[in-house]
N, C-alpha and C positions, 0 to 999 in steps of 0.2 A: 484747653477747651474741648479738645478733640476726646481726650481722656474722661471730661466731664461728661459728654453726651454718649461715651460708649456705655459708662455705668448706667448711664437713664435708659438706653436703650435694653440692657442686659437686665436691667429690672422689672419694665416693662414687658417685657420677657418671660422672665418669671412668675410674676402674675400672672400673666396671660394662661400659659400652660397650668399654671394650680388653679384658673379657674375650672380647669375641666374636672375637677373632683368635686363639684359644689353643682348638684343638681337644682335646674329650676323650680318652683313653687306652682306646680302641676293644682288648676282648678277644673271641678267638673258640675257643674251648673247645670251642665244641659241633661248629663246622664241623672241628676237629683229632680228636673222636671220630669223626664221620661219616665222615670222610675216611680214617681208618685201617683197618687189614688186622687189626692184631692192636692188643691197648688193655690194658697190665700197669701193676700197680706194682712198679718195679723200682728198683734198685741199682749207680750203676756199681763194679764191683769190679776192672776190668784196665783197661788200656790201653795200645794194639804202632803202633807205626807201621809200616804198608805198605809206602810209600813216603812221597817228598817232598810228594804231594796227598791222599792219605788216612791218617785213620787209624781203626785200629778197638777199638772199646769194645765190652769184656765185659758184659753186664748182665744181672744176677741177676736170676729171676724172684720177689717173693715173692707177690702176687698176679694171678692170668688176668681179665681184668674180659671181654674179648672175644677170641674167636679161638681159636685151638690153638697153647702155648707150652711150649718143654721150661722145664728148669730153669733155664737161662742162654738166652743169643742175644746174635749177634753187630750192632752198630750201625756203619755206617757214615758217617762223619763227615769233611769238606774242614776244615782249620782253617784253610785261606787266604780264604775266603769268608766275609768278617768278617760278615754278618749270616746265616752259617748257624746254625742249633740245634744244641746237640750236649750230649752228657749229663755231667752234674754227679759230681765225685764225693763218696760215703760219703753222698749225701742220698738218702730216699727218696722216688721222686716215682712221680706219674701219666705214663706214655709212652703216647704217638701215633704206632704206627709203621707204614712202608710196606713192603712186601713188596722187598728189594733183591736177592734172587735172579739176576736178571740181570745187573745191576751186577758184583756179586760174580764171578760166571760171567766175567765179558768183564776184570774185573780177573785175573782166574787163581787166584784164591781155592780153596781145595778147601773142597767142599760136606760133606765131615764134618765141617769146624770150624763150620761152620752152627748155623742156620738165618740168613739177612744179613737186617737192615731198615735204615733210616732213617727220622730224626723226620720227621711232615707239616712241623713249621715253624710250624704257625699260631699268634700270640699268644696267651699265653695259656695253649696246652694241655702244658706241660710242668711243672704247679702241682706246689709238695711235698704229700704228703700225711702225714698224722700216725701216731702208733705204733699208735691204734686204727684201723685201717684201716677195719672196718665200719661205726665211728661218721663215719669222715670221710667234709663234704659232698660233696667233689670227686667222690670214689669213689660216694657215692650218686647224682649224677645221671649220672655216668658206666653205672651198672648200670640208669640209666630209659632210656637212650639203647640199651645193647646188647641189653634187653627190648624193646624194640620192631622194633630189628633182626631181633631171634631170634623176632617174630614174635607179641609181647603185645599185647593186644588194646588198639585204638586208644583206646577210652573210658578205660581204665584210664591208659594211658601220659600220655593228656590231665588227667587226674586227679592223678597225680602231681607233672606239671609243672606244674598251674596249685597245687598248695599250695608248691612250688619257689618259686614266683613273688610268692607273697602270705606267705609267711610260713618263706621258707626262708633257709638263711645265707646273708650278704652275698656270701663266693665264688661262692654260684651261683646268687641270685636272679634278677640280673643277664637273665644268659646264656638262665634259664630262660623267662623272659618274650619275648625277644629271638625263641625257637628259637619260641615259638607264636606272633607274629608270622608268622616265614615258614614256618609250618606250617598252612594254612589247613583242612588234612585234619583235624589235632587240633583248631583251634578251636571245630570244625561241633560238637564231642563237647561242649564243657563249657555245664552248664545257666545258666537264668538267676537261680539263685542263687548262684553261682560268678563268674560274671559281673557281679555287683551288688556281690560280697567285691573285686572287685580294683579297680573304680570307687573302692570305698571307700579301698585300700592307695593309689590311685592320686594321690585328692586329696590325703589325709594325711603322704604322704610329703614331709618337708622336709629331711632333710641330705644324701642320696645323689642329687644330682641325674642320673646317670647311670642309675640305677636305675627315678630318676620317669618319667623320658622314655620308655624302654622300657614301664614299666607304659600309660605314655599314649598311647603309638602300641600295643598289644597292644588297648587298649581302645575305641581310636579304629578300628581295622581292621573291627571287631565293630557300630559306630557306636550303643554305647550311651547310652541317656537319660542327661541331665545331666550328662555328662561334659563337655564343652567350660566349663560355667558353673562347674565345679569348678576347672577345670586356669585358667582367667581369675581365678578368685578368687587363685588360690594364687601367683600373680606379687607379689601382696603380700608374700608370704614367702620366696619361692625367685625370690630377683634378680636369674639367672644367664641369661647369653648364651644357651648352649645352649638352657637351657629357654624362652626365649621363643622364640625360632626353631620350636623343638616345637609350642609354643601356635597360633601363626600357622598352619604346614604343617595343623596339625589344623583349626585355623576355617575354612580353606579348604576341607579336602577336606571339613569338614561342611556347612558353609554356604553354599560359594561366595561370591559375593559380600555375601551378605548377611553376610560375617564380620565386616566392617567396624563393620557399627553395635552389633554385642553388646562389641567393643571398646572403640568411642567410649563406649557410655553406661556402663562402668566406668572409662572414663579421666574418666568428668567428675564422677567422684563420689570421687575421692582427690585427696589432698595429699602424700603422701609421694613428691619428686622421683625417688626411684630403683623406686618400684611406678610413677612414671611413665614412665620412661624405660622398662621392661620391658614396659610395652604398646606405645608406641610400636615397640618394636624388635618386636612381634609381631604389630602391624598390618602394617608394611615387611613380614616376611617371610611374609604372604598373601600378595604381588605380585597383588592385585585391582584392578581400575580406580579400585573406590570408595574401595580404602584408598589411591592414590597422590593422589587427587582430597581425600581429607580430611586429607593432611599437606601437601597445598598450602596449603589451606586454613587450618589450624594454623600454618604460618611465614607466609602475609599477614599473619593478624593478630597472630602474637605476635613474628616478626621473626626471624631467626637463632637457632637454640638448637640445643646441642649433641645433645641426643637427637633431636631431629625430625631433623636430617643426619644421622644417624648409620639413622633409620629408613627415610629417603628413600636412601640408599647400600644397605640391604638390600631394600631393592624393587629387583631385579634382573627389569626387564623394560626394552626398550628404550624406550618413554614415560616409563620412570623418567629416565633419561640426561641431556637436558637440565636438569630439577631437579638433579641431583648434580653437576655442571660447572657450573651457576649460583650453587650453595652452595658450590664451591671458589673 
């Protein structure tokens, strides 16, 4: 039995650390709103080819979220540029489009068949949205975004997004947390009990780890109390690549070097090999002196182990170097 659970543990193991070569599926929504001229939900209903490099799609307006939109507009779309965007048909979706006017002009297009755009492109921002349009999340944060464009007061827009963030749908928690992140203007706005609710969403969170990360770098920017001893706790439970990496970048920029020992003295109080191996991988990626100095440390005395190399490989500083050619 004992034999039988060392191999499940040494497996899980293994997975564990090869997840960290499998980046996550990185969405950017909010930078395909910002970045747009006009922002509709619409419908493709036609589509003519031009020529052999263009073609162009009809698209029905049914809702204006931003900008000034007749009833239709014309998209323009390359179908030879296999990683271009280009619109779907008979779905309704959210469009991110750019102003193609010019385009259109230097194609020979006539400007009464107008108004031309094209999609931004950016992942992400061409989501479906559903038949209740009002109630849809996509559509809702899209309208926090073209309110603050149009000029809504920053406290309120900060408001919005951080309940986005802590307790909105999965399509746009995400993004929402992300956008206050690099929106230092709206973080100044939200109090500190607002601040203390997303510590809370932050620790708590265990199955969307793409979601926790953002909440932890949103709440780590802010460099709120007890946050670092929550997001260290929680590698117990969310025993995923990415999020150590998170953990580590965070211990750093709070502690600096001192990140080192708030890791060690929870690595020395577990037994579960894979909460182990997920400290480890989040000591490595402080790249601190002290933490390349305590996984030396860690493989004298305990000899080769697959998570110490593996955390000694993510300490990416040139002092690391010799350690990682001397474990290969």
């Amino acid at each position: 039995m004992a034999t039988e659970m060392n191999i499940r543990h040494a497996i899980a193991t293994v997975l564990f650390l090869a997840a960290a070569a499998v980046p996550g599926s990185a969405q950017s929504l909010r930078q395909g709103l910002l970045a747009a001229d006009l922002v509709v939900v619409g419908r493709q209903v036609g589509k003519q080819a031009h020529d052999a490099e263009v073609v162009l799609h009809r698209l029905q307006v049914v809702r204006t979220i931003r900008g000034d939109a007749n009833t239709a507009v014309i998209v323009l779309d390359w179908p030879n540029l296999s990683l271009h965007q280009r619109p779907v048909p008979r779905q309704q979706r959210l469009y991110c489009l750019k102003d193609a006017s010019v385009t259109a002009q230097r194609l020979g297009l006539p400007a009464a068949a107008g108004p031309y755009f094209r999609m931004v492109g950016h992942p992400g921002s061409n989501p479906l949205v559903g038949q209740e349009i009002d109630a849809d999340p996509v559509v809702g944060f899209a309208r926090i975004l073209a309110g603050a464009e149009a000029g809504a007061k920053p406290a309120a827009t900060a408001a919005d997004l951080c309940d986005l963030a802590r307790q909105g749908d999965r399509t746009v928690r995400t993004e929402a947390a992300q956008l206050l992140v690099e929106r230092p203007d709206l973080r100044s706005q939200l109090s500190v009990v607002q601040w203390s609710q997303l510590v809370a969403r932050a620790s708590g969170e265990g199955e969307d780890v793409d979601y926790k990360i953002a909440l932890a770098e949103l709440c780590a920017e802010q460099r709120v109390d007890g946050l670092l001893d929550g997001l260290i706790l929680a590698l117990g439970q969310v025993k995923d690549a990415e999020y150590a990496r998170c953990v580590g970048r965070i211990a750093h920029r709070l502690r600096g070097e001192a990140a080192t020992a708030s890791l060690r003295d929870r690595l020395q109080m577990v037994k579960d090999k894979d909460e182990r191996a997920a400290l480890l991988l989040a000591m490595g990626a402080t790249n601190t002196d002290s933490a390349l100095q305590a996984l030396l440390q860690l493989r004298a005395t305990v000899g080769k182990d697959a998570a110490i190399e593996a955390a000694l490989r993510e300490h990416r500083t040139v002092k690391a170097k010799p350690a990682v050619l001397d474990g290969k």
